[in-house]
C-alpha positions as CSV (number, residue, x, y, z in Angstrom):
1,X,129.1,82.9,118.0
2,X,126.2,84.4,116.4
3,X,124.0,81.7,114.4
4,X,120.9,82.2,111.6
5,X,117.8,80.9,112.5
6,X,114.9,80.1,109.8
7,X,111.6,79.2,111.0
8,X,108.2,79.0,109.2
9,X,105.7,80.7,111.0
10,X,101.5,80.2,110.8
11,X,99.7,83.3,112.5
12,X,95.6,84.0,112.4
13,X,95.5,87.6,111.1
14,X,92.1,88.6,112.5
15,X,93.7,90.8,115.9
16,X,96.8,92.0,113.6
17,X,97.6,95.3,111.9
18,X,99.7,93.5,109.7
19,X,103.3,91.7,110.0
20,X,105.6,94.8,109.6
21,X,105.9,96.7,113.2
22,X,104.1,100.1,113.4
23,X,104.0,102.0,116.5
24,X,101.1,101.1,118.7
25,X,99.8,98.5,116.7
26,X,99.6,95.1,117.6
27,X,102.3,93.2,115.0
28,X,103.6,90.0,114.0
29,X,106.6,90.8,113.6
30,X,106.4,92.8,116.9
31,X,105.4,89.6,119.0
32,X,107.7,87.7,117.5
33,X,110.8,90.5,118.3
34,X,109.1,90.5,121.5
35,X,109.3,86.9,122.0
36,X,112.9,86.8,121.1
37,X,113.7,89.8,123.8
38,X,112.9,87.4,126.3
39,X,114.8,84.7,125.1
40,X,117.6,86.6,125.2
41,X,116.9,88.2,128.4
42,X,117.9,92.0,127.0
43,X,118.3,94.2,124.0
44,X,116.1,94.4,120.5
45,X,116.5,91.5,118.2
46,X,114.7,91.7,114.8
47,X,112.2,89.2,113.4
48,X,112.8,89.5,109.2
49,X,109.9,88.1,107.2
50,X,109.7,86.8,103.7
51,X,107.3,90.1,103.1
52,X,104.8,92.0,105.3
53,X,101.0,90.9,105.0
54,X,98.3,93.5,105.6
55,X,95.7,93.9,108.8
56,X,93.2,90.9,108.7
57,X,95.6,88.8,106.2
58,X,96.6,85.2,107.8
59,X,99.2,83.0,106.5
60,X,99.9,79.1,107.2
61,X,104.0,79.5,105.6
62,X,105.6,83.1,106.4
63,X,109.2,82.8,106.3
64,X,111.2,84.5,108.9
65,X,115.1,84.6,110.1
66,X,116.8,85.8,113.1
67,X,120.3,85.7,114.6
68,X,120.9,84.4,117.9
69,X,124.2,84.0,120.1
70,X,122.5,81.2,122.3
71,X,122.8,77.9,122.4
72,X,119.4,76.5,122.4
73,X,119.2,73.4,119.9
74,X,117.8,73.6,116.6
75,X,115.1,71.0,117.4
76,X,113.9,73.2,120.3
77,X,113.4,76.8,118.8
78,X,110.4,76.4,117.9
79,X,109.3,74.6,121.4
80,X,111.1,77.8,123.0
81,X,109.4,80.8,120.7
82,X,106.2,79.2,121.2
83,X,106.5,79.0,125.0
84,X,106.2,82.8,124.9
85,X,104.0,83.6,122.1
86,X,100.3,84.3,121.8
87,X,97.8,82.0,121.1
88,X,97.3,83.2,117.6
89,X,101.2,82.8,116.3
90,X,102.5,79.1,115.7
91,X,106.0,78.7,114.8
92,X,106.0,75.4,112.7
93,X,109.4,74.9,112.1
94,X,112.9,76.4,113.0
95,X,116.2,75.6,111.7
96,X,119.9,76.8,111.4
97,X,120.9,78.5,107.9
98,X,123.8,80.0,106.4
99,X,124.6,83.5,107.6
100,X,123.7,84.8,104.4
101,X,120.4,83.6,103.7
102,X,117.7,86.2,103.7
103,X,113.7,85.4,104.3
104,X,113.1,88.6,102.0
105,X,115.9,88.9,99.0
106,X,116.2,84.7,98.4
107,X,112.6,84.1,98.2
108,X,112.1,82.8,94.3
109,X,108.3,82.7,94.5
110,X,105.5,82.6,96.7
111,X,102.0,80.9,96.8
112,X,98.8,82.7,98.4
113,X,94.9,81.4,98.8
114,X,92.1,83.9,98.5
115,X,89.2,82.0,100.0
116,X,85.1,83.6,99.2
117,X,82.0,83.5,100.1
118,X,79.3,84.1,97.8
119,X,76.5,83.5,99.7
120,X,74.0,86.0,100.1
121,X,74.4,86.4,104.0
122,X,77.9,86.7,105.7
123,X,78.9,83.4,107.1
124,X,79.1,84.3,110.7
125,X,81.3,81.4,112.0
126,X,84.2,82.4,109.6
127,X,83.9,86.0,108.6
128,X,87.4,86.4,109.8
129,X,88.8,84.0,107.8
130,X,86.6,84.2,104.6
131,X,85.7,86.8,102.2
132,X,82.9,87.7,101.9
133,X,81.3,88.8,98.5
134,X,77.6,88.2,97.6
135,X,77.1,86.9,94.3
136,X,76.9,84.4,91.2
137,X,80.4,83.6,89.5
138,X,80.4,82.6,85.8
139,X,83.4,79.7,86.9
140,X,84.3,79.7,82.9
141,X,84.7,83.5,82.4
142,X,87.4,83.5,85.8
143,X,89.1,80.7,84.3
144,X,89.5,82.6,80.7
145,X,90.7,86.0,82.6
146,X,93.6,83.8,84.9
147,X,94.8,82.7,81.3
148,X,95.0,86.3,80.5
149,X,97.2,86.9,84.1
150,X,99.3,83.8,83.6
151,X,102.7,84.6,82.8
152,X,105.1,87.6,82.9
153,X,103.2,90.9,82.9
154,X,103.5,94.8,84.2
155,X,101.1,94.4,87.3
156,X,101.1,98.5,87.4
157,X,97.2,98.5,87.7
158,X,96.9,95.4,89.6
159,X,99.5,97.0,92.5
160,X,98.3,99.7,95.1
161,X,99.5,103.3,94.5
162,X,100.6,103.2,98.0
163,X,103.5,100.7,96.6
164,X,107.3,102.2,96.6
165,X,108.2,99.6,94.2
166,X,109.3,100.9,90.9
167,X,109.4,97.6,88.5
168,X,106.1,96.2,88.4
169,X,106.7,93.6,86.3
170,X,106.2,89.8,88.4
171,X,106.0,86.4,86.8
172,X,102.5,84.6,88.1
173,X,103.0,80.9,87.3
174,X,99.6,79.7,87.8
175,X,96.0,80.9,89.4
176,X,93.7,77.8,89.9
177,X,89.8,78.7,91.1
178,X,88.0,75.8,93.0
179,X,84.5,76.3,94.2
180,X,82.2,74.2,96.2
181,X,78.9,75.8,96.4
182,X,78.6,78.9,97.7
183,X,82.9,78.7,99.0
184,X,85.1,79.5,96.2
185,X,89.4,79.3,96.8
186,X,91.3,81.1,94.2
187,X,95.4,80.1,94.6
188,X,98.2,82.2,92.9
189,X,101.8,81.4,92.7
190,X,104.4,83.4,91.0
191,X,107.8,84.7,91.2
192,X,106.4,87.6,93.9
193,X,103.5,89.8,94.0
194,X,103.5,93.7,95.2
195,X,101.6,95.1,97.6
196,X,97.9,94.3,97.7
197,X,98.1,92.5,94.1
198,X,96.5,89.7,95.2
199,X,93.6,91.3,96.7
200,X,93.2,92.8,93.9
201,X,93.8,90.1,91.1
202,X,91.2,88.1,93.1
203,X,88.6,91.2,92.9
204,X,89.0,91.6,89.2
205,X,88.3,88.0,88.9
206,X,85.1,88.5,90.6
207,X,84.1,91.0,88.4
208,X,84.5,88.8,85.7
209,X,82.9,86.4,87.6
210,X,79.6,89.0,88.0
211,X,79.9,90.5,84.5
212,X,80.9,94.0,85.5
213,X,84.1,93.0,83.6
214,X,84.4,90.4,80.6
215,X,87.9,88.3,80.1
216,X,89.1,90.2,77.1
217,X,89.2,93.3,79.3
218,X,92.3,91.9,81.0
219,X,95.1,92.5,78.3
220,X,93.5,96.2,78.1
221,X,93.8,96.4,81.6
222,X,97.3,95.3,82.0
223,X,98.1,97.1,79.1
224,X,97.0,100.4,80.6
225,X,99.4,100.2,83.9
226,X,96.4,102.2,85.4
227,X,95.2,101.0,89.3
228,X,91.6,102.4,88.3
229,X,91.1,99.9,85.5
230,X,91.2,96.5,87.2
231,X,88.5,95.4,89.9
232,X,88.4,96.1,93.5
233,X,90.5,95.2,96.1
234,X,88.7,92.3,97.6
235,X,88.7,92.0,101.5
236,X,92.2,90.9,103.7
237,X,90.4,88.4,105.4
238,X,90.3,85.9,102.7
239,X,94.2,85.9,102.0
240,X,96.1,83.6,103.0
241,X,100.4,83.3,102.6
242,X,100.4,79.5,102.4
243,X,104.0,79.0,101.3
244,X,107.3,80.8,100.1
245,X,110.0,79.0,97.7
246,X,113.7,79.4,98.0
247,X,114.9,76.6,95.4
248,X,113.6,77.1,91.6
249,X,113.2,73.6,91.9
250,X,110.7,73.2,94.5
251,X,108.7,76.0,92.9
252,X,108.9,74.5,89.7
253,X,107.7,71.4,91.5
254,X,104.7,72.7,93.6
255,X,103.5,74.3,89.9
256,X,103.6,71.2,88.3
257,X,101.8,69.3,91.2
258,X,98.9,72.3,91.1
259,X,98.5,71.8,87.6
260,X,98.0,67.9,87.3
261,X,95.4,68.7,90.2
262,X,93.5,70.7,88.4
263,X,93.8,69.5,84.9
């Protein structure tokens, strides 16, 4: 009897072309297909994630789910995936689901961390893990702008023109910005994002940051559904997927628990 396995899986993005499987790139989802090939001794047997992430992009909470016909306990899937993965995929967690859930169409939110550098040299020990973009940050003028971006908006020009998506219109919850020194960490949770929005919500905020862009700009931008109004697509190594909700409840929570932390 075929079973429905979810597990929670941490990768380091720095040797990746992404999650989704391309042909003759190196993939997460590939490895983790791969993985499961083994296990199963023959045939193709498919990995689904929670979303695809982009070359470079790490994540400490992508959601994956898988159907298996063995018998292999729920305590030891992850002790058996990680047996045959490399040493830059972790699965955390694995555990059986209803045959219906989905990694991808029940997801309610998700939660990503941009981590920056603003130093004026690249920080050699974790340029693959940090972004790096030299600079002073006005802290007070990001914090205005998130305001703006909190909330339910058309992310048109905050979305890649590469996206397929037709309704650009996402929820965003909450954007807190922490900085020690020269290290700033921007976090973003909301109902979903589309491709590259992120990247690019944390390289307008820079701008704002710098001055090239001032927080009232942000309703015109938004307002303008135009990908050439908002700031630059900041670096993939600085993104992190940290978590993705599948109860309203626990993303409710985790909003709540951010806010009173940064209040």
């Amino acid at each position: 009897m075929m079973k429905r396995v979810k597990a929670i899986v941490s990768y380091d993005g720095t040797n990746f072309s992404g999650y989704q499987v391309q042909p003759n790139k190196r993939t997460v989802q590939g490895e983790l297909q791969r993985a499961l090939a083994v296990l199963h001794k023959a045939g193709e047997w498919h990995a689904t994630g929670s979303g695809r992430t982009d070359a470079g992009v790490h994540s400490l909470g992508q959601t994956i789910h898988f159907d298996t016909p063995l018998s292999i306990p729920e305590e030891r899937w992850h002790l058996a995936l990680n047996s045959l993965l490399p040493e830059d995929i972790v699965v955390r967690s694995a555990a059986f689901v209803d045959g219906s859930f989905h990694a991808r169409f029940d997801a309610v939110g998700k939660m990503y961390v941009y981590r920056l550098w603003t130093g004026s040299e690249k920080n050699v020990f974790t340029r693959n893990y940090v972004g790096h973009i030299p600079g002073t940050l006005s802290y007070n003028n990001m914090l205005a702008a998130a305001r703006h971006l909190t909330g339910t908006h058309d992310f048109t020009s905050f979305s890649s023109p590469k996206t397929s998506v037709e309704d650009k219109v996402r929820k965003i919850y909450s954007i807190h910005i922490d900085q020690q020194q020269d290290e700033w960490e921007f976090q973003f949770i909301g109902s979903g994002f589309l491709y590259q929005m992120v990247r690019i919500l944390t390289g307008t905020l820079v701008h704002v940051g710098t001055g090239a862009l001032s927080p009232a700009d942000i309703p015109v931008i938004l307002a303008g559904k135009n990908r050439s109004l908002a700031g630059p697509t900041a670096p993939g190594n600085g993104l992190y997927l940290t978590k993705v909700f599948y109860h309203p409840d626990d993303l409710h929570r985790e909003t709540a628990a951010v806010k009173k932390k940064f209040k």
